[in-house]
C-alpha positions in Angstrom: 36.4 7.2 -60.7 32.6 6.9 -61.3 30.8 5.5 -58.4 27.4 3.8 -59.1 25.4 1.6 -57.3 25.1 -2.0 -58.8 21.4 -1.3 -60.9 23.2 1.6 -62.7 26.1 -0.6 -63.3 23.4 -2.9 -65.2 22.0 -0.2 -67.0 25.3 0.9 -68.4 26.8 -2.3 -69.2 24.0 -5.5 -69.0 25.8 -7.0 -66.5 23.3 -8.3 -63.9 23.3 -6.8 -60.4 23.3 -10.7 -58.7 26.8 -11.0 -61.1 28.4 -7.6 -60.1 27.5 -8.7 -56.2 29.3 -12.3 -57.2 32.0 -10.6 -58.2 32.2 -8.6 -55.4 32.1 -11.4 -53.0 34.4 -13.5 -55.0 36.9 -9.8 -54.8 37.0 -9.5 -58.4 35.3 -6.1 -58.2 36.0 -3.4 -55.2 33.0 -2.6 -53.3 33.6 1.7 -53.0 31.1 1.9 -49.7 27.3 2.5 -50.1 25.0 5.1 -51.0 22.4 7.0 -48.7 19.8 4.3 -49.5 22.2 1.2 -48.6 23.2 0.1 -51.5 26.6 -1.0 -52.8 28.6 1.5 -54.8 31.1 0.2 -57.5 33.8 2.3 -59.8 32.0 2.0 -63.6 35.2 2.2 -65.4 35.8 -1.3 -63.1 32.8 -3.3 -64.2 33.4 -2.1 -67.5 37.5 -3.6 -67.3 36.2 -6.6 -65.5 33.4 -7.2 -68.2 36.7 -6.6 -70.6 38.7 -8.9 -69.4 36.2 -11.6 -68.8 35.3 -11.8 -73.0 39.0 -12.2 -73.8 40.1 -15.4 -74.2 43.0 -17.3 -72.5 45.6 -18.1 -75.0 46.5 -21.4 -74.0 
């Protein structure tokens, strides 16, 4: 598991931080707690499955 807060999440993957919070809210992506500053930690290898499995298409 490697926690990040949502602006390193962006820098690693493009993925905007309003998106990752979206997702979030909508439980698609597990909020891990928050940092010292406040801010919302997520699991990177997460994002990165989410993003994943987002870009695959349904087969219908």
């Amino acid at each position: 598991m490697t926690l990040v807060d949502l602006y390193a999440a962006h820098a690693a993957t493009g993925q905007s931080p309003a998106t990752l919070r979206t997702w979030i809210h909508r439980g698609e992506l597990t909020r891990h707690g928050y940092d010292a500053r406040g801010r919302a930690l997520v699991d990177l290898h997460d994002v990165q499955a989410l993003i994943a499995a987002k870009a695959t298409p349904v087969a219908a």
